[in-house]
C-alpha positions in Angstrom: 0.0 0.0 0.0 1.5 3.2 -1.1 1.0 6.0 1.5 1.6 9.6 1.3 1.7 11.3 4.4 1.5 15.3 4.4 3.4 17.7 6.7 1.3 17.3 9.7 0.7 13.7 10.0 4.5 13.2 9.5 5.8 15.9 12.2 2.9 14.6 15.0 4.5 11.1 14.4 7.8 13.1 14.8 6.8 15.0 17.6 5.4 11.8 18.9 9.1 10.1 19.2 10.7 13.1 20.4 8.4 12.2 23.7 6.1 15.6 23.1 2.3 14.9 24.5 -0.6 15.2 22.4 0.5 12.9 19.5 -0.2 9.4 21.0 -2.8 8.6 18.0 -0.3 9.9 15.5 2.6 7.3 17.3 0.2 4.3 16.8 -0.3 5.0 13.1 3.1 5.5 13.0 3.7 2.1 14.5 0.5 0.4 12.4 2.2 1.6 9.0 5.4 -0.1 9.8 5.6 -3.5 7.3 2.0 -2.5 6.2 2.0 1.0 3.7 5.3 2.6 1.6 5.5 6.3 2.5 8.2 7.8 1.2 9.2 11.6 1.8 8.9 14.3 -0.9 10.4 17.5 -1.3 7.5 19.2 0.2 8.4 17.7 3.3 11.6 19.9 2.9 10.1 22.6 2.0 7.8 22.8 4.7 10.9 21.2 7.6 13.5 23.7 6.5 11.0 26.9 5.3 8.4 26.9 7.0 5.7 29.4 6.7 4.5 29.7 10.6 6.3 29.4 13.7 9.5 31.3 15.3 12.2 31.7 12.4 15.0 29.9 14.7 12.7 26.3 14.9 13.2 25.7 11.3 14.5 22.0 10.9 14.2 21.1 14.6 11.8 18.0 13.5 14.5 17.3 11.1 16.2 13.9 12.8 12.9 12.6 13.8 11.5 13.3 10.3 14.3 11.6 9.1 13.9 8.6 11.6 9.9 8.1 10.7 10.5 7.7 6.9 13.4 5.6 7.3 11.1 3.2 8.9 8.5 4.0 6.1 10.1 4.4 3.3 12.3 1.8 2.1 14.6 4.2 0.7 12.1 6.1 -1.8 11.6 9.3 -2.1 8.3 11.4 -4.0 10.2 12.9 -6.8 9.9 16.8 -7.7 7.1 17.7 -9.1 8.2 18.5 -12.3 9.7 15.5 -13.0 6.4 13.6 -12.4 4.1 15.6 -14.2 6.5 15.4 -17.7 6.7 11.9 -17.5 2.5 11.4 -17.3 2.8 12.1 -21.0 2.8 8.5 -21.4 0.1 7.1 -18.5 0.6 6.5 -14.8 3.2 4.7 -13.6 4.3 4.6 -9.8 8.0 3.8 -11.2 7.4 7.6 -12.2 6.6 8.7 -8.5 9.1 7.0 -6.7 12.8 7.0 -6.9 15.8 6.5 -4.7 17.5 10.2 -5.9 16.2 12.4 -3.0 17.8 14.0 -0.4 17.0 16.3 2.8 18.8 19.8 1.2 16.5 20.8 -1.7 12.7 21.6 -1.7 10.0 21.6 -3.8 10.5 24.7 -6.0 7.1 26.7 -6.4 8.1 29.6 -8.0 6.0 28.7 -11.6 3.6 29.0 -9.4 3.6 31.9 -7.3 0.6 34.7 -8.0 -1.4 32.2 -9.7 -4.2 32.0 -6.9 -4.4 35.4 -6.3 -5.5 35.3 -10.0 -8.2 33.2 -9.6 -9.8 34.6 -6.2 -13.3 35.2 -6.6 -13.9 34.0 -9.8 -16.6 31.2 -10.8 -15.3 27.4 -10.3 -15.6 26.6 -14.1 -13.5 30.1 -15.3 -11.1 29.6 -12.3 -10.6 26.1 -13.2 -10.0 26.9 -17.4 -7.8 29.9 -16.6 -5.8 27.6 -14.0 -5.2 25.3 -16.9 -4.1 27.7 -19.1 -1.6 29.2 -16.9 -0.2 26.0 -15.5 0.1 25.2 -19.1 2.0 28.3 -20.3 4.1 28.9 -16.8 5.4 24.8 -17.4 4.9 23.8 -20.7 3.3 20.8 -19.7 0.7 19.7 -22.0 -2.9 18.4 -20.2 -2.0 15.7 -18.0 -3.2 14.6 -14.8 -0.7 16.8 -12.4 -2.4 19.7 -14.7 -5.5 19.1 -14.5 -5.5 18.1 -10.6 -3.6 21.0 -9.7 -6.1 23.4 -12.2 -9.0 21.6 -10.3 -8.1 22.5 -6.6 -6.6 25.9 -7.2 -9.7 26.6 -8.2 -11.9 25.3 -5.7 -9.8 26.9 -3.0 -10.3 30.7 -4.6 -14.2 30.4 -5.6 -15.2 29.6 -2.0 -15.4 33.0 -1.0 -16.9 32.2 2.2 -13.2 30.3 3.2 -10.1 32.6 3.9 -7.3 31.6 1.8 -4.4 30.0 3.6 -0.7 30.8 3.0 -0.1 26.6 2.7 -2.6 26.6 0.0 -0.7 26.2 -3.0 2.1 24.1 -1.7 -1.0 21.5 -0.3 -2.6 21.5 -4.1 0.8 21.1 -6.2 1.7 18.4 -3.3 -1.8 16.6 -3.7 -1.6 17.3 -7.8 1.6 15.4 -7.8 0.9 12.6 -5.1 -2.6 11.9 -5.6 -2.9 10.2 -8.9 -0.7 7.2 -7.6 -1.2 6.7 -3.9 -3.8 4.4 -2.4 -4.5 6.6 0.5 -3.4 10.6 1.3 -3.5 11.2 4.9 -4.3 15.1 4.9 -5.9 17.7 6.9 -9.5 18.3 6.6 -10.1 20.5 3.8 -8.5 18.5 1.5 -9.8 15.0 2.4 -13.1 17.0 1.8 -11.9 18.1 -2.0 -10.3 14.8 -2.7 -12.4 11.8 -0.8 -12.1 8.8 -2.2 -8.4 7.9 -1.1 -7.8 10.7 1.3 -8.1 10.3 5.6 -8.0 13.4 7.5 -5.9 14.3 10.8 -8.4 14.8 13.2 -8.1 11.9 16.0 -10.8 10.3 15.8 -9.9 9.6 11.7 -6.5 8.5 12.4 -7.9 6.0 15.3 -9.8 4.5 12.8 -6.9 4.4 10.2 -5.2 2.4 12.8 -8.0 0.0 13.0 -8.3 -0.4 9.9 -4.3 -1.3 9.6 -4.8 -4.1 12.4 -3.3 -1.3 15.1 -4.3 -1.1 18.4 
């Protein structure tokens, strides 16, 4: 079972061996994945480790060794590759050998600059414009021709600015080119909230009473 977990599931299993309180149902999933689910780390997880967007400037990369200790027991050596290289190669289908490869490394992130501005671009317009001007952009900022990662990413970016009645996040774009890139191969995406709500066929949600049943369902405790 392929597995991706996102930035908060991975640092409350972190925070979870580093002995903090509050994470217990994050250290049984942690401990139910083991020998049952392949998650490998991505250059999101990186990005979000060494940059992150809240919190005091001087606790970048603490999580860092027990990051690096969870997917070592999860990952079997693979890491997500960048994004970029995913989306070229769905010219030709979906392959997980495209995902996955052993090449990654805890020094460079996921690069979002082709990407920066875009959702303020689409903020407030109707789902089916924001959606066909997403596309074009993606298209014209990448070069990428209409593949899954485009359409995917096209899809949420556009969800996320139409709801006017939801304040846009600053994680908002890095979660949708993260799911765009990951969600097409993985049999589940163990998210936060709003995105198990956007994407809910393979995606489990954070909250504890979600990841209890998660662990369940592995055979955990």
């Amino acid at each position: 079972m392929l597995v991706y977990l996102d930035q908060n599931h991975a640092s409350r299993m972190a925070k979870h061996l580093l002995g903090q309180r509050g994470h217990e149902a994050f250290g049984k999933l942690f401990q139910a994945l083991k020998g049952k689910a392949l998650a490998p780390p991505s250059p999101f997880h990186v990005l979000e480790t060494l940059y992150p967007q809240r919190g005091p400037e001087e606790k970048a990369g603490y999580l860092l060794p027990a990051l690096k200790e969870v997917f070592a027991a999860l990952s079997e050596g693979y890491w997500v590759r960048p994004w970029q290289e995913v989306a070229w190669r769905q010219g030709r289908g979906l392959y997980r050998e495209d995902l996955l490869w052993r090449g990654g490394d805890w020094e460079t992130p996921a690069d979002l600059s082709p990407f920066l501005g875009l959702p303020e671009k689409l903020r407030g317009l109707p789902y089916p414009e924001a959606r066909e001007r997403a596309i074009r952009e993606i298209q014209g900022r990448t070069g990428l021709k209409e593949v899954p990662f485009t359409r995917l990413l096209a899809h949420l970016l556009a969800r996320m600015q139409s709801d006017l009645t939801r304040k846009p996040r600053p994680s908002d774009l890095l979660d949708a080119v993260m799911a765009a890139t990951v969600y097409p191969y993985v049999d589940l995406l163990l998210t936060d909230r709003y995105l198990r709500n956007l994407l809910p066929e393979r995606s489990v949600g954070g909250r504890q009473k979600e990841v209890e049943a998660l662990v369940r369902r592995l055979g955990g405790e």
